[in-house]
N, CA, C and O atoms as a MOPAC input file, in Angstrom:
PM7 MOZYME 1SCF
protein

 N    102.06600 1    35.19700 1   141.03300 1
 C    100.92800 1    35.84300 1   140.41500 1
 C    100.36600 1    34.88900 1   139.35500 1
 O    101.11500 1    34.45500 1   138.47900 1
 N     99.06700 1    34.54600 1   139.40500 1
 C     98.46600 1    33.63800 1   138.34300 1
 C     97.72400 1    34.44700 1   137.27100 1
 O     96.88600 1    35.34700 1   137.31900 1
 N     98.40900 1    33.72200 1   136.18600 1
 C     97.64300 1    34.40500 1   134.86000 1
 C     95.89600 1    35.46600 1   134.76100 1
 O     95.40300 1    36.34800 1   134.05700 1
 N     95.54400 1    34.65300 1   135.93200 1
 C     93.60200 1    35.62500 1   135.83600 1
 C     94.48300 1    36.85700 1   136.64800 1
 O     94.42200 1    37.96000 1   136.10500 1
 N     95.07600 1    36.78400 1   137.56300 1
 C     95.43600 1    38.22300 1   137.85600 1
 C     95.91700 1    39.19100 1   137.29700 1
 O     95.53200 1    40.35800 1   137.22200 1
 N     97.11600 1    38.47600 1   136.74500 1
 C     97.67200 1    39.42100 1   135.81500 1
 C     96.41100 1    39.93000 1   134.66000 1
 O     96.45600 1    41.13200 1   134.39700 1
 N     95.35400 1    39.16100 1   133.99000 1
 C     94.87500 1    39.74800 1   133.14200 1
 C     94.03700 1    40.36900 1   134.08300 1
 O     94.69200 1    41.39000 1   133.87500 1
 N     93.21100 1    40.72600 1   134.92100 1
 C     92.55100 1    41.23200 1   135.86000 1
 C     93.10500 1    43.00100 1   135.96400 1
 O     92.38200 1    43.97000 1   135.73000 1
 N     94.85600 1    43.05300 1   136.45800 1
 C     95.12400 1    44.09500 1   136.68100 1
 C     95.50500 1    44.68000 1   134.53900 1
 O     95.86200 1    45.70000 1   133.94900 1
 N     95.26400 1    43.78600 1   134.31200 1
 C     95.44900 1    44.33600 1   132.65700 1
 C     94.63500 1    45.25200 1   132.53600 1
 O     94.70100 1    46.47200 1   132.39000 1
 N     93.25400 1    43.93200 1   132.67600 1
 C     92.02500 1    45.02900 1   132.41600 1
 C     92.09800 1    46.52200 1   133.16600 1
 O     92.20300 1    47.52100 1   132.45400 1
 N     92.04300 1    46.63800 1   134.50200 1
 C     92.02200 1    47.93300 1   134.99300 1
 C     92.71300 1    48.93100 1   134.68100 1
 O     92.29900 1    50.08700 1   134.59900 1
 N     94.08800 1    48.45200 1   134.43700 1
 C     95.12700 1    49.60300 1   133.45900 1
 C     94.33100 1    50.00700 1   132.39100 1
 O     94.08500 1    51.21000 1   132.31300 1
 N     93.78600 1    49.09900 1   131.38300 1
 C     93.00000 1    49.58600 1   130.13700 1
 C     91.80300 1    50.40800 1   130.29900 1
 O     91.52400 1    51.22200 1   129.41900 1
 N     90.84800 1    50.24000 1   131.64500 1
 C     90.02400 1    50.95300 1   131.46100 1
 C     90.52100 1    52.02300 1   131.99900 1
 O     89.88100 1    53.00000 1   131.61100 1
 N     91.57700 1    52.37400 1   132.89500 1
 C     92.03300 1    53.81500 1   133.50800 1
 C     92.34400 1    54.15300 1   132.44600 1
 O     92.02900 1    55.34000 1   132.52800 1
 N     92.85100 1    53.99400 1   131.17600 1
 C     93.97500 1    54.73100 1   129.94400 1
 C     92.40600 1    55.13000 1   129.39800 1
 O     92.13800 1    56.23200 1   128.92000 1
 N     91.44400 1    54.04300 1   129.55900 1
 C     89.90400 1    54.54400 1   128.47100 1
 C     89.52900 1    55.89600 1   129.47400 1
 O     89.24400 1    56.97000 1   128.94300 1
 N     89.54900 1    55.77900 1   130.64200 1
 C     89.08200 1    56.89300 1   130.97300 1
 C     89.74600 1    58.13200 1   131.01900 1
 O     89.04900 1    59.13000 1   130.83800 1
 N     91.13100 1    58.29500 1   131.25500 1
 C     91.71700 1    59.47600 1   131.00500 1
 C     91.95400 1    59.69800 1   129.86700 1
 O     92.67800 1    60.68400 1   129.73700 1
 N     91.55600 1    59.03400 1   128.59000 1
 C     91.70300 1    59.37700 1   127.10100 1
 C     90.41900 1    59.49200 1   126.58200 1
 O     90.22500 1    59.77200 1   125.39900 1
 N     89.52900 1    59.29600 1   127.38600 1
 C     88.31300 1    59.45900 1   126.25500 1
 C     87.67900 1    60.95000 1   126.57000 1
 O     86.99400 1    61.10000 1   125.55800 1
 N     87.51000 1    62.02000 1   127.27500 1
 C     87.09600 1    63.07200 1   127.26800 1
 C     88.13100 1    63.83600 1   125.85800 1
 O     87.58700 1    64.16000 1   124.80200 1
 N     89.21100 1    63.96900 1   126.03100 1
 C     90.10500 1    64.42200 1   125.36400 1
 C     90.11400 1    64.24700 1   123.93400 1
 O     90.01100 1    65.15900 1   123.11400 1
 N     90.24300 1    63.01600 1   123.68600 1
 C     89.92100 1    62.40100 1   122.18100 1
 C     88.33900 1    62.57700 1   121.97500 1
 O     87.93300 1    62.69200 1   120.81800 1
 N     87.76400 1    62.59300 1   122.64400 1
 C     85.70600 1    62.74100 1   122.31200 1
 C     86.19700 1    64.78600 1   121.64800 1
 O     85.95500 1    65.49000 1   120.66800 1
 N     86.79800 1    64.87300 1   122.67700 1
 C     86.25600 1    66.77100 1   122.62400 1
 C     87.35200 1    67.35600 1   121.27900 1
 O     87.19300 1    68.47300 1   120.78600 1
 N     88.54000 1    66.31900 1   120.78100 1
 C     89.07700 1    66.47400 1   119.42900 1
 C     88.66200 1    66.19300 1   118.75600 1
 O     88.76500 1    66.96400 1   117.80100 1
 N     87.67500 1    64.71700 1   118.44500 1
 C     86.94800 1    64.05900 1   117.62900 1
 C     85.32600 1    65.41800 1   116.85900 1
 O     84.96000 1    65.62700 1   115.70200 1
 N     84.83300 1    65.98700 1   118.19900 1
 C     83.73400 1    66.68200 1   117.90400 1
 C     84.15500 1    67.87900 1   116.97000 1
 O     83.63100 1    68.12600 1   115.88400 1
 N     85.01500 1    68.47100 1   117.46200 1
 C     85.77300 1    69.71500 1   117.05900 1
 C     86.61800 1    69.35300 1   115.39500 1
 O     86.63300 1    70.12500 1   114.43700 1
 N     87.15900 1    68.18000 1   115.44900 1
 C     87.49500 1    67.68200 1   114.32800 1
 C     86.28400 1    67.82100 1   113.22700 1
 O     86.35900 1    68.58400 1   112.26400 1
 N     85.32300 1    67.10000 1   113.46600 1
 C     84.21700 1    67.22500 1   112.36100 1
 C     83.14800 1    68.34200 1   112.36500 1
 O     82.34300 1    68.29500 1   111.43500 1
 N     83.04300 1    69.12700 1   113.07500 1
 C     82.65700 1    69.99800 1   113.16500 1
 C     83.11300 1    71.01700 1   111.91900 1
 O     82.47400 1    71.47700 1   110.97200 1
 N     84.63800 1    71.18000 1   112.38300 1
 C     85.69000 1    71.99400 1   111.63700 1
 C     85.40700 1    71.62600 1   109.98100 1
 O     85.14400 1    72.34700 1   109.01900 1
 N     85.61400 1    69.97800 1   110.14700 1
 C     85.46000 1    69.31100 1   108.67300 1
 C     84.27300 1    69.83000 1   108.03500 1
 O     84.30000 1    70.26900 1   106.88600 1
 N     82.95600 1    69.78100 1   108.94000 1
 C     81.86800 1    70.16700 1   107.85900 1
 C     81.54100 1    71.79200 1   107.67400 1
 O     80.66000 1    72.12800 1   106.88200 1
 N     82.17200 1    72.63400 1   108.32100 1
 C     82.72800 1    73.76000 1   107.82400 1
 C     83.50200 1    74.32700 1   106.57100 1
 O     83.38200 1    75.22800 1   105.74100 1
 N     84.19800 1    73.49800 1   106.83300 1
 C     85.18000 1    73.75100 1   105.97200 1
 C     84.99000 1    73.51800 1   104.13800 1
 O     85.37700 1    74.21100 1   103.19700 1
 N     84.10700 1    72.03700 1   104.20400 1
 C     83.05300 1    71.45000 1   103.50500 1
 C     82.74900 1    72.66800 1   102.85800 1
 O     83.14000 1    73.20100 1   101.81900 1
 N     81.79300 1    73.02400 1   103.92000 1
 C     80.13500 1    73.66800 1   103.27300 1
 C     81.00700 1    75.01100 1   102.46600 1
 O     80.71900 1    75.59900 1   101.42400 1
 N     82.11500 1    75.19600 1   103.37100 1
 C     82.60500 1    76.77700 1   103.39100 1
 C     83.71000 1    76.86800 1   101.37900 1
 O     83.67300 1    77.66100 1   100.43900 1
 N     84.43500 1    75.67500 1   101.64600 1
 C     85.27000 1    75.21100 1   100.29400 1
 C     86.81700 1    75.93900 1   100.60000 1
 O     87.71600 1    76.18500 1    99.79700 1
 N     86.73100 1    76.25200 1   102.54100 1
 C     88.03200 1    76.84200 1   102.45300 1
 C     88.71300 1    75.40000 1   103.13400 1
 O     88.04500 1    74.67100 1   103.86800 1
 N     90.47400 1    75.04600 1   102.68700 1
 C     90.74700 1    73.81200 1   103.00900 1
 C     92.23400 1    74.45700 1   103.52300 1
 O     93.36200 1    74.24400 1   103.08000 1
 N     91.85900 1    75.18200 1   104.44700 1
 C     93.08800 1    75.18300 1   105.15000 1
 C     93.28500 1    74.37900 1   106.51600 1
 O     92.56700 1    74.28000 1   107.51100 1
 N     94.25500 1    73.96100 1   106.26000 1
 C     94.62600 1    72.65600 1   107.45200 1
 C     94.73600 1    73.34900 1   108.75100 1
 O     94.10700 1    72.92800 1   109.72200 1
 N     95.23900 1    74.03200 1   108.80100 1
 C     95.85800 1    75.21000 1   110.21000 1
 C     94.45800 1    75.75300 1   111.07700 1
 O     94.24700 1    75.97900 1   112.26900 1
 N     93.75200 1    75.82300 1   110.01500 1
 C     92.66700 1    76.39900 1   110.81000 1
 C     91.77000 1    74.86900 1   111.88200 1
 O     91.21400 1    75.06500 1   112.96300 1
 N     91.85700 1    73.69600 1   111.29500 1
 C     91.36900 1    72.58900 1   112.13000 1
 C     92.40100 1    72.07600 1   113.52300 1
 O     92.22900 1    71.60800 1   114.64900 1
 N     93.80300 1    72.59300 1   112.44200 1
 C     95.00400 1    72.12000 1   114.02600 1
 C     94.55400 1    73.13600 1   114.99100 1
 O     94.17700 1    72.75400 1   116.09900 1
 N     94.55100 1    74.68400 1   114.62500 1
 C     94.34500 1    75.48700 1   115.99700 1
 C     93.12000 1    74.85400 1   116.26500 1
 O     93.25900 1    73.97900 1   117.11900 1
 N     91.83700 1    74.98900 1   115.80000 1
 C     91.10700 1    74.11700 1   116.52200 1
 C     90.74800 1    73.63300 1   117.11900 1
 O     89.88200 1    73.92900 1   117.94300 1
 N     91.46900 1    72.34100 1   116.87400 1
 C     91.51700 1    70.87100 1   117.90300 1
 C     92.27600 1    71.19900 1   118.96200 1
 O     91.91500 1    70.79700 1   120.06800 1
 N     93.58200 1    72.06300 1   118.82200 1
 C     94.62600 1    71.86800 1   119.52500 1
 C     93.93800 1    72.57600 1   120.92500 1
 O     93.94100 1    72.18500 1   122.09200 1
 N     93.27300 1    73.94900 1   120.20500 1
 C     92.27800 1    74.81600 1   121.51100 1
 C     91.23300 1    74.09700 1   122.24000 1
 O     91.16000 1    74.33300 1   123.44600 1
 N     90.43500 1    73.28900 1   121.74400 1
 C     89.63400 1    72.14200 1   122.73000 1
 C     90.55500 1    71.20500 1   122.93700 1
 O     90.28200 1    70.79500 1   124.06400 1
 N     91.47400 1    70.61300 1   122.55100 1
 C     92.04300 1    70.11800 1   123.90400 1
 C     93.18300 1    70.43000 1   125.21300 1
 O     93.74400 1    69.80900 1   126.11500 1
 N     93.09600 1    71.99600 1   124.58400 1
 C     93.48000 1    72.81800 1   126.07200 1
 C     92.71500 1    72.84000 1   126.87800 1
 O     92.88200 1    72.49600 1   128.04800 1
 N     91.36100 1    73.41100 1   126.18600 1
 C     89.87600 1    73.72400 1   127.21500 1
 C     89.64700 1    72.75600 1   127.50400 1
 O     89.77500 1    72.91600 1   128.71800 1
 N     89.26200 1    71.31100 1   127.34400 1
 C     89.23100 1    70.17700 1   128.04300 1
 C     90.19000 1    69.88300 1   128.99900 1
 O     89.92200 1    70.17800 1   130.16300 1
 N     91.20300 1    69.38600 1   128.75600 1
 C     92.45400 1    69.64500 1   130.10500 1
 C     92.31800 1    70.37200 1   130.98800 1
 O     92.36600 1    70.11700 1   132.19200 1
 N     92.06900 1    71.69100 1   130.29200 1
 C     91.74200 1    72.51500 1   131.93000 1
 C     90.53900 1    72.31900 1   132.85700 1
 O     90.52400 1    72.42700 1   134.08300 1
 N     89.28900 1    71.93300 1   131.82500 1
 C     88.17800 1    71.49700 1   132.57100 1
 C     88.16500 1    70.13900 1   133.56700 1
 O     87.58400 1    70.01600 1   134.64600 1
 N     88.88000 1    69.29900 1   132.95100 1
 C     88.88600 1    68.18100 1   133.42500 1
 C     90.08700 1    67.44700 1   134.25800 1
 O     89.97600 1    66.49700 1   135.03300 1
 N     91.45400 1    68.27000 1   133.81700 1
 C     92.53500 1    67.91100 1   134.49800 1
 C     92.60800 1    67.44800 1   135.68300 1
 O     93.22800 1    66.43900 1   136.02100 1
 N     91.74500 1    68.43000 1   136.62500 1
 C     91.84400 1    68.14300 1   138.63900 1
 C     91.22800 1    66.05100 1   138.43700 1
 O     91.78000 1    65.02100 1   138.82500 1
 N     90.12700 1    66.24700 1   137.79500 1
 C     89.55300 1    64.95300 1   137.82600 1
 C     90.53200 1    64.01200 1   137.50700 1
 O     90.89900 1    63.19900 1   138.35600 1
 N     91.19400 1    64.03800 1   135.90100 1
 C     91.76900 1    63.09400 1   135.64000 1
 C     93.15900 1    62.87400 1   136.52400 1
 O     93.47200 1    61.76300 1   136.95200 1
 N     93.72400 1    63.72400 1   136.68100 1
 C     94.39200 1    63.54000 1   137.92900 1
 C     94.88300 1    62.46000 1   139.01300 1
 O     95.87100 1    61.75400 1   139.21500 1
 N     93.35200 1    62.79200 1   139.72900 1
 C     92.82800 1    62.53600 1   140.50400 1
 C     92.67500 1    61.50700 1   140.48700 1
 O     93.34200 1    60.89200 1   141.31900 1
 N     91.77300 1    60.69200 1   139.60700 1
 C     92.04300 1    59.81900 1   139.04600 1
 C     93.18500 1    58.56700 1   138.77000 1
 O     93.01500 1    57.36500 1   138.97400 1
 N     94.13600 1    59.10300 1   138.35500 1
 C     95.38300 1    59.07800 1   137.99600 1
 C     96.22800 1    58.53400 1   139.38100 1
 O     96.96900 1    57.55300 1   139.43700 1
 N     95.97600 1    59.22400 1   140.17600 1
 C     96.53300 1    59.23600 1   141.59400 1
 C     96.31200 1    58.33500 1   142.90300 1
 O     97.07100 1    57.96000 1   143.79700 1
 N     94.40800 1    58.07500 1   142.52800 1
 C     94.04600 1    57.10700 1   143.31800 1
 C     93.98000 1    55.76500 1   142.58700 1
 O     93.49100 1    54.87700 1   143.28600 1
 N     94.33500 1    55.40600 1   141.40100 1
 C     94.59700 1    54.03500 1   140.95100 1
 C     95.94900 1    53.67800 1   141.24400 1
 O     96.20000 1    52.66800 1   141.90100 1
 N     97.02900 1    54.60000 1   140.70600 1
 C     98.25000 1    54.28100 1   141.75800 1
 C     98.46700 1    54.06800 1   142.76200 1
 O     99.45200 1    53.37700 1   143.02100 1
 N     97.90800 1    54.40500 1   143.44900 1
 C     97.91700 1    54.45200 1   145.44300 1
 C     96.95900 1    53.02700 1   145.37200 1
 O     97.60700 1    52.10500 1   145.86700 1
 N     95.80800 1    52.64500 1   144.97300 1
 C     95.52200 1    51.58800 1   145.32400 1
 C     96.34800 1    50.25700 1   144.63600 1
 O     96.35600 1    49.14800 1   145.17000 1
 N     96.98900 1    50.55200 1   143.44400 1
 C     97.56600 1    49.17800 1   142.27500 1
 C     98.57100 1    49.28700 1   143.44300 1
 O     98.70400 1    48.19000 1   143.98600 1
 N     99.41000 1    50.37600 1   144.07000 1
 C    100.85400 1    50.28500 1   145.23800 1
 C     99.92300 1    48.85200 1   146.36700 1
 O    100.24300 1    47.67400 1   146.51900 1
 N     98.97600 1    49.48600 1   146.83800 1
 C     98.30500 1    49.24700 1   148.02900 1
 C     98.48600 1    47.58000 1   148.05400 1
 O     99.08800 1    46.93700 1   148.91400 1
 N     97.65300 1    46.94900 1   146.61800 1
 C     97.60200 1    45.84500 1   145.92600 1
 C     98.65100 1    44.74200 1   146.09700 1
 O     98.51000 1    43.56000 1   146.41000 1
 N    100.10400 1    45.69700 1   145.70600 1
 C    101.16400 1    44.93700 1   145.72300 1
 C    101.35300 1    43.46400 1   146.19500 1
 O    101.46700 1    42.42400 1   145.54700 1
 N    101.35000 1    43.75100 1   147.74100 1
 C    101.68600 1    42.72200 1   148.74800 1
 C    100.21700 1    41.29800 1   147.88300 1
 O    100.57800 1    40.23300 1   147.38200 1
 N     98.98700 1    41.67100 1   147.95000 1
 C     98.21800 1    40.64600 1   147.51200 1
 C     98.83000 1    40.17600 1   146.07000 1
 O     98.67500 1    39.00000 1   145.73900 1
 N     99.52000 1    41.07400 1   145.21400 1
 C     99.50300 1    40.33400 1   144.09300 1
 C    100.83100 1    39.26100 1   143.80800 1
 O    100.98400 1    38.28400 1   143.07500 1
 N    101.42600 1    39.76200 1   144.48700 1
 C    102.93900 1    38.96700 1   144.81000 1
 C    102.74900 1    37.29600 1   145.54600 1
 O    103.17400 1    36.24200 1   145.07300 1
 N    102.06600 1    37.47400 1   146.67700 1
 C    101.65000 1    36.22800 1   147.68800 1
 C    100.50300 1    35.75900 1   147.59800 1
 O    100.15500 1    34.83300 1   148.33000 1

């Protein structure tokens, strides 16, 4: 295996991890500041109320999106397996 490959299959690992992490972290991130400027405007600073929160959009995301990421998930493995034999010889 020559070094451009190996960084080649680097890259693709990194963008599969960007794509099954970025709905998830986007839909905690929104909910995060959302909560924050609530909480702000409101002057109540309870922490618990931003963990349930976050923690509830990123159930509802998972469930929305899970089959995809998955899926996802499933056909980069099956093709990086597929790969093998080329990346070896």
């Amino acid at each position: 295996m020559t070094p451009e490959v190996a960084l080649t299959e680097i890259g693709r690992g990194l963008q599969m991890a960007l794509l099954l992490g970025a709905p998830l972290l986007l839909a905690v991130l929104v909910v995060g500041v959302v909560v924050g400027i609530l909480q702000a405007a409101t002057q109540i600073n309870e922490q618990t109320i931003a963990f349930v929160a976050k923690a509830v959009a990123l159930a509802a995301t998972l469930a929305l999106t899970g089959h995809f990421l998955v899926g996802q998930m499933v056909s980069f493995t099956t093709d990086l397996f597929h790969r093998i034999p080329h990346l070896i010889g």
